[in-house]
Residue frames as qw, qx, qy, qz and C-alpha x, y, z in Angstrom:
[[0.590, 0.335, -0.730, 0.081, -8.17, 22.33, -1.73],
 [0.814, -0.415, -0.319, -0.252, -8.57, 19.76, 0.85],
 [0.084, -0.777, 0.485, -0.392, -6.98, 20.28, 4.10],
 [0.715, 0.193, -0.664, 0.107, -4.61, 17.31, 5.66],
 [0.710, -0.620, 0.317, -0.107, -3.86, 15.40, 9.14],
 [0.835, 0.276, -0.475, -0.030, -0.80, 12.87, 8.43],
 [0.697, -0.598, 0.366, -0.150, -0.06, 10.25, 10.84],
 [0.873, -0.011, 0.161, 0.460, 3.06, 9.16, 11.71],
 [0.280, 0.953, 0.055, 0.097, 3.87, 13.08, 10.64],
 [0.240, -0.844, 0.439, 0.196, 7.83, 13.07, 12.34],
 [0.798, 0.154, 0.543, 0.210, 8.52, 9.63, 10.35],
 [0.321, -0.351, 0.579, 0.662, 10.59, 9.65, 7.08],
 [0.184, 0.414, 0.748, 0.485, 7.57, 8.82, 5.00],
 [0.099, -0.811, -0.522, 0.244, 5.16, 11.08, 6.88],
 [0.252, -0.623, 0.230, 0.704, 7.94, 13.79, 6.35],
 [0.192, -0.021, 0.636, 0.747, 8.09, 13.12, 2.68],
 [0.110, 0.616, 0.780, -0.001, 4.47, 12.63, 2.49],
 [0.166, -0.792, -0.301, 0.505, 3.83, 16.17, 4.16],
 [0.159, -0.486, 0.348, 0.785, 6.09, 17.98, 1.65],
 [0.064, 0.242, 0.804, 0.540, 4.99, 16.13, -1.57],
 [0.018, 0.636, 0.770, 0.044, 1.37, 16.97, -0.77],
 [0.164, -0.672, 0.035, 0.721, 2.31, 20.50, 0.03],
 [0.341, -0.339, 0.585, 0.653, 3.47, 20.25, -3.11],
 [0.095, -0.236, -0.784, -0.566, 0.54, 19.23, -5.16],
 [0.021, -0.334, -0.356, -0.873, -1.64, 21.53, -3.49],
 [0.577, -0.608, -0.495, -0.230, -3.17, 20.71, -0.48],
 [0.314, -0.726, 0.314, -0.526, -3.00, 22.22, 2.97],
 [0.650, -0.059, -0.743, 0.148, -1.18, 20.20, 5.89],
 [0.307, -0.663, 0.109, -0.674, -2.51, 21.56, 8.68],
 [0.711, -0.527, 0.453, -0.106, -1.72, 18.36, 11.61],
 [0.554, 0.401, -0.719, 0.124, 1.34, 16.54, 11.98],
 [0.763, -0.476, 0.309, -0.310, 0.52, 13.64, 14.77],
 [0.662, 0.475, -0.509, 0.278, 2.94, 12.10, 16.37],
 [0.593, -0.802, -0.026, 0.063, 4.41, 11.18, 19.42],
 [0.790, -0.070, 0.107, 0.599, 7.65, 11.92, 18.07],
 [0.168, 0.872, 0.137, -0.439, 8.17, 15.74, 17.42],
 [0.737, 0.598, 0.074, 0.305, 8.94, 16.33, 13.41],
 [0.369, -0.053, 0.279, 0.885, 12.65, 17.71, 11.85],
 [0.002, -0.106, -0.295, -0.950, 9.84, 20.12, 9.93],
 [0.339, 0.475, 0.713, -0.390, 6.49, 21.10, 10.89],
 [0.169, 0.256, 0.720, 0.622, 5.80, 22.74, 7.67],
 [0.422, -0.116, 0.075, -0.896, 3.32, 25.36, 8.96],
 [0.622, -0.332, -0.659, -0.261, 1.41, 22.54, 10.70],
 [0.572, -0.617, 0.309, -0.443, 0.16, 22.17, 14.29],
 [0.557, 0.130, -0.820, 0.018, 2.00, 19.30, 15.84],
 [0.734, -0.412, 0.070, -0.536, 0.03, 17.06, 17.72],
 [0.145, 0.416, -0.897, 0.042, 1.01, 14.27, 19.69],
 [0.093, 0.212, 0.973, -0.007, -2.39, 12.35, 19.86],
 [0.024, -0.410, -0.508, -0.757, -5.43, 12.98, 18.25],
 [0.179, -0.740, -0.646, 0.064, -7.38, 14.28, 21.03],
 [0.168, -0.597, 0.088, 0.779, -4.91, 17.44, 20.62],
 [0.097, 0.096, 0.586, 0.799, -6.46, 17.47, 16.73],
 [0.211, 0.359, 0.320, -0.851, -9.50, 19.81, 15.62],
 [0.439, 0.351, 0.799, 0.213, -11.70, 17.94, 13.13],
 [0.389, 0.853, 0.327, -0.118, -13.05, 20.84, 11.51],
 [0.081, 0.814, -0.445, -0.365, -9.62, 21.73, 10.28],
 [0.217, -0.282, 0.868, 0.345, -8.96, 18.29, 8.50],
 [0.764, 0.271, -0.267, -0.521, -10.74, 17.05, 5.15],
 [0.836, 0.336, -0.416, -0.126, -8.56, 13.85, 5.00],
 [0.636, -0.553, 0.523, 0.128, -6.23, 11.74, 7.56],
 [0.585, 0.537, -0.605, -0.050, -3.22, 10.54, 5.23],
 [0.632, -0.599, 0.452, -0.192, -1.86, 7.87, 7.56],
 [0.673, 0.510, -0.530, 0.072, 1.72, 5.41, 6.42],
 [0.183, -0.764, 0.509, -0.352, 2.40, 4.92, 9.91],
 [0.134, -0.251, 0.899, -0.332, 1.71, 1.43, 11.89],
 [0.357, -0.304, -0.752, -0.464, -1.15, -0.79, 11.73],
 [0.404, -0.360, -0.649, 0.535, -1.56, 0.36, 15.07],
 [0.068, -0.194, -0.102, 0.973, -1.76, 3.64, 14.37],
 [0.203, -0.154, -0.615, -0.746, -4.19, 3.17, 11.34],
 [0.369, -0.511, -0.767, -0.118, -6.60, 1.62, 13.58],
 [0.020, 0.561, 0.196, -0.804, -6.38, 5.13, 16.08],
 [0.219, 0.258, -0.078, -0.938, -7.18, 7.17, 13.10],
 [0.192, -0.355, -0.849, -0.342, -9.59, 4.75, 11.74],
 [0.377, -0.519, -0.721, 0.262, -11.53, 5.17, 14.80],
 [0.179, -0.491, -0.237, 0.819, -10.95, 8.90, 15.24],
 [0.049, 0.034, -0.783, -0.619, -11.99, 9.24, 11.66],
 [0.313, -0.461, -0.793, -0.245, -15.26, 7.09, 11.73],
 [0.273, -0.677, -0.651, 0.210, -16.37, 9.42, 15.11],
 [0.045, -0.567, -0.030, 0.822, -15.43, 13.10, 13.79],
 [0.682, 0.642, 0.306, -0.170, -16.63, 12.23, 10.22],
 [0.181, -0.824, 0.429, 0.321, -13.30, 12.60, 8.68],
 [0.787, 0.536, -0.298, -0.067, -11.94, 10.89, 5.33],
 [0.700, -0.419, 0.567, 0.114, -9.17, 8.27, 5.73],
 [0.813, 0.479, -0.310, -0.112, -6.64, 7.17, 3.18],
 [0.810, -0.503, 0.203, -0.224, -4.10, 4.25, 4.10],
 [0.544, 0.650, -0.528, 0.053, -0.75, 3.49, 3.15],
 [0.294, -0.501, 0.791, -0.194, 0.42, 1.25, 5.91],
 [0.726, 0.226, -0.643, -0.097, 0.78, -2.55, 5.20],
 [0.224, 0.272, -0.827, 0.438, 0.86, -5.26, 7.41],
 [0.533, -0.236, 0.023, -0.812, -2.76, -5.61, 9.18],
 [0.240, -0.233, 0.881, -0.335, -4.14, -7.55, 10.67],
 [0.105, -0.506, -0.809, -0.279, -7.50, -9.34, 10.14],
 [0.235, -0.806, -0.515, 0.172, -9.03, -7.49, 13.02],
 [0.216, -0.408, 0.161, 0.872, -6.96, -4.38, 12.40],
 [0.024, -0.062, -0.594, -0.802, -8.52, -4.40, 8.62],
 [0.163, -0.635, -0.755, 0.009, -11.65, -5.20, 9.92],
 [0.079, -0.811, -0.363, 0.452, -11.65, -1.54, 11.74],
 [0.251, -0.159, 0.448, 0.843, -10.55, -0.04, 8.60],
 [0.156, -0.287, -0.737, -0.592, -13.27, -1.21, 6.67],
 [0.115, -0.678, -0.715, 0.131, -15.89, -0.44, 9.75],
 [0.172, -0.545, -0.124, 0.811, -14.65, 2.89, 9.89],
 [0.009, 0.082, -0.478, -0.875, -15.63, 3.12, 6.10],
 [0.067, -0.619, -0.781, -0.052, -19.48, 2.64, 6.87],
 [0.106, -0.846, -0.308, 0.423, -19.59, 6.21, 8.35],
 [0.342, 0.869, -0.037, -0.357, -16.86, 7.70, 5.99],
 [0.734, 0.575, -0.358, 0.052, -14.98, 7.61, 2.51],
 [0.730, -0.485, 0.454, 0.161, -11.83, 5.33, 3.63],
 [0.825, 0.464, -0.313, -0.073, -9.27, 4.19, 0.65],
 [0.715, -0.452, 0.532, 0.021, -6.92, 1.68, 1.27],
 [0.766, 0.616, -0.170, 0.072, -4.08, 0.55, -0.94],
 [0.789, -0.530, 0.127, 0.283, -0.71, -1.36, -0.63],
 [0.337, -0.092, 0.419, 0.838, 1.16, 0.75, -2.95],
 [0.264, 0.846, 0.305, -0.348, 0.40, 4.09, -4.29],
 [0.094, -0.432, 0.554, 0.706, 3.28, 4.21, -7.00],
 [0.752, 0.510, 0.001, -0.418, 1.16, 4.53, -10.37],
 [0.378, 0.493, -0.735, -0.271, 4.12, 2.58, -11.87],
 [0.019, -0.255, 0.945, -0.203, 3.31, -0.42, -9.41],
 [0.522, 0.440, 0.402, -0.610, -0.13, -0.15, -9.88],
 [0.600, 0.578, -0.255, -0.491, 0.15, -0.29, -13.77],
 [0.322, 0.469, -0.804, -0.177, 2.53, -3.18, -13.53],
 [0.429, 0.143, 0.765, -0.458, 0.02, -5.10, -11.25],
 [0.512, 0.568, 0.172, -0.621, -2.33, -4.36, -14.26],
 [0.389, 0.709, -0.564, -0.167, -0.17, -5.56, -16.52],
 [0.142, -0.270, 0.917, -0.259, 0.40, -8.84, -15.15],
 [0.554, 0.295, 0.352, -0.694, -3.30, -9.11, -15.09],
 [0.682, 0.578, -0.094, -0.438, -3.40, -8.99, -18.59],
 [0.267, 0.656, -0.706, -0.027, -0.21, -11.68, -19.18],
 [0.654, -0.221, 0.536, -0.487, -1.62, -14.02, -16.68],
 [0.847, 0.070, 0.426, -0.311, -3.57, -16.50, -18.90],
 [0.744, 0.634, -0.191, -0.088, -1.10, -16.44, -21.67],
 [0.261, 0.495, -0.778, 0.286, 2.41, -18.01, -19.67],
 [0.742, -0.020, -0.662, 0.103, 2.54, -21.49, -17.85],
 [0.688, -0.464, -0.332, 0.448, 3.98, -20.55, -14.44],
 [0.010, -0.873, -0.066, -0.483, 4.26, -17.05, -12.87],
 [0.668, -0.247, -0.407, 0.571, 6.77, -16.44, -9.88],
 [0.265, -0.927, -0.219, -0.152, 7.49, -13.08, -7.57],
 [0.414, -0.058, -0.399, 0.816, 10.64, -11.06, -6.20],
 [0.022, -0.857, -0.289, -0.427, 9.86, -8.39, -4.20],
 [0.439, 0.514, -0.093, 0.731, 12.67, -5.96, -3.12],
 [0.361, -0.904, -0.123, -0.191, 12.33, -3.83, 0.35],
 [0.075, 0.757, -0.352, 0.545, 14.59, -2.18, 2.65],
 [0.556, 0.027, -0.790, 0.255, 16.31, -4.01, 5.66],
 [0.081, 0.082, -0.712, 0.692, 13.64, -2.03, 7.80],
 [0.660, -0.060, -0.287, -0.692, 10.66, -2.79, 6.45],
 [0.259, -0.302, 0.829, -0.393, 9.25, -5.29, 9.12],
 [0.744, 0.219, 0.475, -0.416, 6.53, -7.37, 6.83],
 [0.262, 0.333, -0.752, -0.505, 6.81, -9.93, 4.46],
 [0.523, 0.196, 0.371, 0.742, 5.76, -10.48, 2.14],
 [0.006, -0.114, 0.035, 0.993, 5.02, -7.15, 0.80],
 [0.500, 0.538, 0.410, -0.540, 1.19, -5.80, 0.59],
 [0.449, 0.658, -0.274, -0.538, 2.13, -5.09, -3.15],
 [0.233, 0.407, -0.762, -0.446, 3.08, -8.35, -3.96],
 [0.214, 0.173, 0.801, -0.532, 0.34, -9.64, -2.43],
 [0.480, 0.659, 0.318, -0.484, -2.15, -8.09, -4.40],
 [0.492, 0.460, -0.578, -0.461, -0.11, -8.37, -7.76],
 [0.088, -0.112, 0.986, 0.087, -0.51, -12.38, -6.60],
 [0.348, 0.415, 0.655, -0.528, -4.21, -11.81, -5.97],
 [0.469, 0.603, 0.043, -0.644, -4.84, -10.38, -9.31],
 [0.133, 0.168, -0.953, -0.216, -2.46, -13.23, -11.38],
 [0.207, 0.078, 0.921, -0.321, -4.75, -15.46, -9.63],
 [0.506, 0.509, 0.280, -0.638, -8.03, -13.80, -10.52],
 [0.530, 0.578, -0.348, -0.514, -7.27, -13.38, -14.30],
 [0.134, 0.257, -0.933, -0.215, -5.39, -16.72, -14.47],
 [0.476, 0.279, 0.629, -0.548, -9.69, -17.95, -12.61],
 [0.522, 0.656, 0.042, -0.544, -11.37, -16.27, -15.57],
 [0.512, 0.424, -0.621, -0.415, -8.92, -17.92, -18.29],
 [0.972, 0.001, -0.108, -0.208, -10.19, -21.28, -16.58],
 [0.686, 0.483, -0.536, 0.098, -6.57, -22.22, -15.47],
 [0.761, -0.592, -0.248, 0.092, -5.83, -24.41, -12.49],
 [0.506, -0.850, 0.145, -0.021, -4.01, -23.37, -9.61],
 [0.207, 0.662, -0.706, 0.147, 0.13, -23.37, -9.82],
 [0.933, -0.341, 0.057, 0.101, 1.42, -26.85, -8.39],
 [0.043, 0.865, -0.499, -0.016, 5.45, -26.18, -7.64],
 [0.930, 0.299, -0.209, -0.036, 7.24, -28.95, -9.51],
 [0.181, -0.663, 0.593, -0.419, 9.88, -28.84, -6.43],
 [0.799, -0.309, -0.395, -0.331, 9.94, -31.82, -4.65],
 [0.870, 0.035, -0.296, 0.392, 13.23, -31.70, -3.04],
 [0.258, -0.924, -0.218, -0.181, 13.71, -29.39, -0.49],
 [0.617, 0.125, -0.440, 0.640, 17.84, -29.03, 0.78],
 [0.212, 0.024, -0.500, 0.840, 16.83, -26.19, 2.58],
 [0.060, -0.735, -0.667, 0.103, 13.06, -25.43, 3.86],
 [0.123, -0.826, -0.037, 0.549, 11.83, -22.08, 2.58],
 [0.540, 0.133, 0.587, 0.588, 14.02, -22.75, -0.63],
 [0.139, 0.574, 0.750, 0.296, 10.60, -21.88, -2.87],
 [0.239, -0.236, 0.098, -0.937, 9.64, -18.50, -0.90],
 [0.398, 0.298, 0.524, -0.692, 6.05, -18.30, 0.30],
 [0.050, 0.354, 0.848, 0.392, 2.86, -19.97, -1.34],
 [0.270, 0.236, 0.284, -0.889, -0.05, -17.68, -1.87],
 [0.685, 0.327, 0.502, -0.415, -3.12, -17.65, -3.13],
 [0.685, 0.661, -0.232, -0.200, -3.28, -19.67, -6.56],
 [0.876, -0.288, 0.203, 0.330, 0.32, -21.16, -5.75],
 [0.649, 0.676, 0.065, 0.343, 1.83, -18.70, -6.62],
 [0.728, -0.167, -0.147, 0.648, 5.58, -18.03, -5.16],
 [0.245, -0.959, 0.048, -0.135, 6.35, -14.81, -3.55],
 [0.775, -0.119, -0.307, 0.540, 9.86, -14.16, -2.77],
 [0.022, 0.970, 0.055, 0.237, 10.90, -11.18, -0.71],
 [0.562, 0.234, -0.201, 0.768, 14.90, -9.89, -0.51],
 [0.152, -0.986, -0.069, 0.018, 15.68, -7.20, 2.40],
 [0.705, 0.040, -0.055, 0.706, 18.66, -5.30, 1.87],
 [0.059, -0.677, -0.071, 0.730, 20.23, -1.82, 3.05],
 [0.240, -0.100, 0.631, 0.731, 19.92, 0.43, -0.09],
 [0.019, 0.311, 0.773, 0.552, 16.81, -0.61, -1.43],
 [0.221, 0.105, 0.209, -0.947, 13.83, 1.10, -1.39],
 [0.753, 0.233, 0.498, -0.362, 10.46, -0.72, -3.35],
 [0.417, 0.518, -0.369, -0.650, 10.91, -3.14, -5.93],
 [0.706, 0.104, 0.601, -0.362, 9.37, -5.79, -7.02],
 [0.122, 0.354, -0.773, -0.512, 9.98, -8.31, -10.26],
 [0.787, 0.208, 0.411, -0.410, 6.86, -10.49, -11.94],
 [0.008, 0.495, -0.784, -0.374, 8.64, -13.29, -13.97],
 [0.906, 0.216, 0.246, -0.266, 6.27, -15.38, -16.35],
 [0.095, -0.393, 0.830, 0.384, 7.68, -18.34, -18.13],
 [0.890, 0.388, 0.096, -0.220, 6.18, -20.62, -21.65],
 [0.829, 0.045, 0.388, 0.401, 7.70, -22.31, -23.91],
 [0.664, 0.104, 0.162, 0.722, 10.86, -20.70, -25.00],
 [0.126, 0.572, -0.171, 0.792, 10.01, -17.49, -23.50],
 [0.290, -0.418, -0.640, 0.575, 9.92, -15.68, -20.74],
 [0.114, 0.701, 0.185, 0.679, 8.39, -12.14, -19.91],
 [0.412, -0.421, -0.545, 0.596, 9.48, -10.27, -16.86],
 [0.192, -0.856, -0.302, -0.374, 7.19, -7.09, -15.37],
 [0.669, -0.278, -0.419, 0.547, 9.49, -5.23, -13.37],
 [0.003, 0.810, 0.121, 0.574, 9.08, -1.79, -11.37],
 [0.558, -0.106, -0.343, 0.748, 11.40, 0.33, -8.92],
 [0.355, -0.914, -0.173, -0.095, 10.29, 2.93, -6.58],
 [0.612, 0.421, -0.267, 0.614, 14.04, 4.78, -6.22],
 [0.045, -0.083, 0.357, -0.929, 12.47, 7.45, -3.59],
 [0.023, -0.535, -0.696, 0.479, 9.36, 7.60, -1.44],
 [0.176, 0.418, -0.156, -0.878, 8.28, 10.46, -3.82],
 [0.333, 0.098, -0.647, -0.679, 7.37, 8.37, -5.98],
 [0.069, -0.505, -0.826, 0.241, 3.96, 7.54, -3.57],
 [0.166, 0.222, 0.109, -0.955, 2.94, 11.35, -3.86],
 [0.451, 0.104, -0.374, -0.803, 1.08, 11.23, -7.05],
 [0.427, -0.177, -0.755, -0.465, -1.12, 8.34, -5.79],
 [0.080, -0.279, -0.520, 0.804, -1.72, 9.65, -2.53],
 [0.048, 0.299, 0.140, -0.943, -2.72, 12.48, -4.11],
 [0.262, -0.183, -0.856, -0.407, -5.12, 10.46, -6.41],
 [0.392, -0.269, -0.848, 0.237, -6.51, 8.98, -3.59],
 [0.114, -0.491, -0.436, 0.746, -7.50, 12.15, -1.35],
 [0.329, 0.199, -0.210, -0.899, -9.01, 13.99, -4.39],
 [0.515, -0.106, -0.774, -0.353, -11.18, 10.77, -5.12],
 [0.403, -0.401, -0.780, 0.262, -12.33, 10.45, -1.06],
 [0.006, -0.281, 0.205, -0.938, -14.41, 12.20, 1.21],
 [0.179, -0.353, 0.626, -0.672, -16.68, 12.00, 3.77],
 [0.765, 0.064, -0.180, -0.615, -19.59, 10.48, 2.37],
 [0.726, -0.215, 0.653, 0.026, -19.14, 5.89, 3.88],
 [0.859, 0.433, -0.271, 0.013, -17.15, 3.98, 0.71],
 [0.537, -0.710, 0.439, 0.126, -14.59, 2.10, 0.61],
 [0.633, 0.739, -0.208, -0.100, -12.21, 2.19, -2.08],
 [0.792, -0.412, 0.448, 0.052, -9.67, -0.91, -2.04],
 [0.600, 0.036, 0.360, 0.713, -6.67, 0.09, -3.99],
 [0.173, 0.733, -0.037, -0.657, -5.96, 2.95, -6.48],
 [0.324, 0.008, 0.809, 0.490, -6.08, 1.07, -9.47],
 [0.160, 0.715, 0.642, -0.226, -9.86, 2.26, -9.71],
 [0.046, -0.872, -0.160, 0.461, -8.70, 5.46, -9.71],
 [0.358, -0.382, 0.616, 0.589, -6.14, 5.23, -12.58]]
C-alpha cells in the first residue's frame, strides 16, 4: 500500500485526512507542517519539506493553502513524487505550477472529493438541457476564506457544457432592478448564478435549483463531516502515481 506525506498535517483537515487514510489502508509516514500536530499518528513530523525523505513517500496528499500546494507541487515535480490536491482557491499562476508539476509526475486535482458531490455535479449534467434556468447555493463554514466555492464552480462549468451540447444559449438574468448590488450572487460561466452563504455550523453544502414550466427540480448534497472526503482521496491516490498525468477532478475515477 502506498505510503503518504500530508500537507498541512497539524490542520483539522490534514488531521482528519491522516486518520481516514490510516484507515483505508495506507501508510502516513510525514506530517508537514509548521505547526506541530495534536497526533502524529506514527508519522515523522516535519516542518518543511527539506526535513522530508522522498523515498519514504508514494503520494503528497495536500488540503492545505494554495501556497502550500505550490511548495509541494514543486517538491513533488523534483523528487518524482505523486501529488493529489484538495485545496481550492488558486490562483492562475498557482494552477499553472500544479499542472507543470504534472509533466514530470501523476498530479490529480479536484475541488471536492465527496463522491456524493461529485455524483450530484453529474447529475446536474444530465438535467441541464431539460429546465429553462439553473441557479446555485453553496453552503460553507464562516472560515472558509474563498468564494465562491471550487465545487460550485465546476458544477457551473459542467451545467454550462451540457446545456453547449443541447445547443442552448447562455442564461440572461431577467433582473433588471438592482435595490441592493450583489442582490443576484456572482455570474459565471454560461450566466449562471452562484450564491455562496457562510455560517458557523456548516460544513459543505451546496443546492442546484432548476426551474420549467410548473416544475422545479432541486440537486442537493451535504458533507456533515470532513470524513466524508476520505473515500475520494482515497480514490484519487490509488488511481495516481509517478508516471506525468494530470487528472482534473475525480469524477473520472467514479
Amino acid at each position: 500500500m502506498k505510503s503518504l506525506a500530508i500537507n498541512g498535517g497539524a490542520g483539522r483537515m490534514g488531521q482528519m485526512l491522516a486518520e481516514g487514510l490510516i484507515g483505508e489502508g495506507f501508510t502516513v509516514t510525514y506530517l508537514v507542517d509548521v505547526h506541530e500536530p495534536r497526533q502524529v499518528l506514527d508519522a515523522t513530523y516535519a516542518t518543511s519539506w527539506e526535513s522530508v525523505d522522498a523515498s519514504r513517500v508514494d503520494v503528497v496528499v495536500d488540503f492545505s493553502s494554495p501556497e502550500g500546494v505550490v511548495s509541494a507541487a514543486q517538491w513533488c515535480a523534483t523528487n518524482g513524487v505523486a501529488l493529489v490536491v484538495g485545496a481550492t482557491g488558486l490562483s492562475e499562476e498557482q494552477r499553472g505550477e500544479v499542472e507543470q508539476a504534472s509533466t514530470t509526475v501523476g498530479v490529480v486535482v479536484a475541488s471536492n472529493y465527496s463522491l456524493g458531490a461529485v455524483l450530484s455535479e453529474k447529475f446536474a449534467a444530465m438535467a441541464a438541457p431539460y429546465f429553462e434556468r439553473v441557479e446555485i447555493i453553496e453552503m460553507h463554514h464562516d472560515k472558509k476564506v474563498d468564494a465562491p466555492s471550487g465545487t460550485s464552480i465546476a458544477a457551473a462549468r459542467a451545467i454550462a457544457a451540457a446545456r453547449d451540447l443541447a445547443h442552448l444559449e447562455p442564461l440572461v438574468d431577467p433582473t433588471v432592478r438592482h435595490t441592493h448590488a450583489g442582490a443576484r450572487g456572482a455570474e459565471t460561466v454560461g450566466g449562471i448564478k452562484i450564491h455562496s452563504v457562510r455560517l458557523p455550523g456548516l460544513v459543505s453544502h451546496q443546492e442546484i435549483l432548476f426551474g420549467g414550466p410548473g416544475e422545479g427540480l432541486t440537486i442537493r448534497h451535504d458533507s456533515f463531516d470532513r470524513v466524508s472526503f476520505v473515500k475520494g482521496v482515497a480514490l484519487a491516490i490509488r488511481a495516481v502515481n509517478a508516471n506525468p498525468q494530470l487528472i482534473d477532478g475525480i469524477d473520472t475515477l467514479i
